[in-house]
N, C-alpha and C positions, 0 to 999 in steps of 0.2 A: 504494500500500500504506500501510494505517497504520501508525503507530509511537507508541505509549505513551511518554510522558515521565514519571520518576518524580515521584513529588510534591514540592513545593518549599515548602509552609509547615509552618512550626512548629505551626499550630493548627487543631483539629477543620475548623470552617468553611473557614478557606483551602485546605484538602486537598478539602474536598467539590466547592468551584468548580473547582476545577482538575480533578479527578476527571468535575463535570458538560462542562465544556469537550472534556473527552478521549470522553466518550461521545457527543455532538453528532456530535463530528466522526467518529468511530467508526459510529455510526450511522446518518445521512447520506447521503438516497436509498437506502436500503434499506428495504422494507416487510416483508420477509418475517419471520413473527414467531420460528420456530426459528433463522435464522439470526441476527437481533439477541439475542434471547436467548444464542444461544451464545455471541458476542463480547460480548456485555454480563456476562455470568457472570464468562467470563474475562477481564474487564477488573478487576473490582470485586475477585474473588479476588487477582490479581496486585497491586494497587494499595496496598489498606488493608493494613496490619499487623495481625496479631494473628486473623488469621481459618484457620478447617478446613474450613468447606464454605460456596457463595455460588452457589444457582441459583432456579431457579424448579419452580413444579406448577401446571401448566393445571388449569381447572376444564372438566369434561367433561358437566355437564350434571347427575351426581350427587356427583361426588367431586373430590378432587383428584389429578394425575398428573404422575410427576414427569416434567421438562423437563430440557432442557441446564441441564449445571451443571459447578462443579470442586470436587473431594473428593476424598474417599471413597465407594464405592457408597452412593445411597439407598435410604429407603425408596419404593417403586413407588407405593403408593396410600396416598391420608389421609383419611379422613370428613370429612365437616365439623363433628361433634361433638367429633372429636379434636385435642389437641395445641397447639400455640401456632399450629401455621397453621392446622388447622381454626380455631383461632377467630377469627385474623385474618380469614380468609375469608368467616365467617361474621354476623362484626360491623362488615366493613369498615373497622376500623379497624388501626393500628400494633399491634404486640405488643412492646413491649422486654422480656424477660425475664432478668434479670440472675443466677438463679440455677435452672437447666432443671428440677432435681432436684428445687425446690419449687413447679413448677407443675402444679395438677391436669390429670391424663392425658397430662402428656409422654409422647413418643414418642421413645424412645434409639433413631436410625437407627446415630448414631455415639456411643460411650460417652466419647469423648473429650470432644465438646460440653459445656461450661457453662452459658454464654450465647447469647440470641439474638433477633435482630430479623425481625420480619415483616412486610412491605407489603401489604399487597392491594390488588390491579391490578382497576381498576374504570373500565370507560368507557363514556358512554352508557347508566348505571345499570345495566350487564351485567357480575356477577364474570368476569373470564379468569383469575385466578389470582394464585398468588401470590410475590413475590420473596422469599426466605430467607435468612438470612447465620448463619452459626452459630462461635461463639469457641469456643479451652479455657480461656479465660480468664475465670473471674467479673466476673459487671457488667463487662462489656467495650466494652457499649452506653450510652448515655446521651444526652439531649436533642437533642445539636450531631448525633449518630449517626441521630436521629428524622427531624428536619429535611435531612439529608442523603441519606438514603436515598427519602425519601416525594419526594423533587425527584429524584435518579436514578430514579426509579420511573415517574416523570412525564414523563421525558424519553424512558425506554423505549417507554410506551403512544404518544405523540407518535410516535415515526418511528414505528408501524402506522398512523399515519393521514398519514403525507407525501405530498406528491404522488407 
């Protein structure tokens, strides 16, 4: 059985490695991608401070759908014209969004959310979706938060492809 150890550094970065360590081995010989999802969701939630909702949304071929996560209920379905993960998804790149309220076509799933960071999961030049983390906390995200997450993200896609 695993067991999460809390974090032990004072600083963005040294929480991320310890963090990336704890999902490896979390991880680890398992392929199946709802179940690494789920425990990857609720690793990240349970870990980081300062977070209200941390899961994922498959992409389905036209959309996106939400996945194992911990919160509060989601939104079910996201275009990919919409929202900060629509456009993660759609641009393949990070989204750090520091203030939700001033991003064109945010989607309030949860009115609580401020902030928020988005990955898109990309392998083999094929979208699968994308990882979400969402604060109540203004600018909650930032650079060490980019770098951090686009490497747990990296570790996620990695076990679907372990032996």
């Amino acid at each position: 059985m695993f067991t999460a150890a809390a974090l032990q550094s004072d600083s963005k970065p040294g929480q991320y490695a310890e963090l990336a360590e704890q999902a490896r081995g979390l991880l680890h010989g398992e392929r199946d991608r709802i179940a690494n999802a789920a425990n990857f969701a609720a690793l990240v939630y349970n870990a980081l401070p300062g977070l209200n909702w941390a899961g994922f949304y498959f992409f389905d071929g036209s959309e996106l759908v939400v996945g194992p996560f911990q919160g509060k209920p989601a939104c079910v379905r996201i275009a990919l014209d919409k929202g900060v993960c629509g456009a993660a998804a759609s641009t393949r790149q990070t989204q750090v969004v520091a203030d939700v309220y001033a991003f064109p076509g945010h989607i309030a799933c949860d009115a609580a959310s401020r902030s928020e960071i988005v990955v898109p999961l990309v392998a083999g030049g094929k979208l699968l979706g994308v990882f979400d983390v969402d604060s109540p906390t203004p600018a909650r995200f930032d650079e060490d938060d980019r770098a951090g997450m686009e490497n747990l993200a990296a570790i996620f896609l990695q076990s679907l492809r372990a032996e």
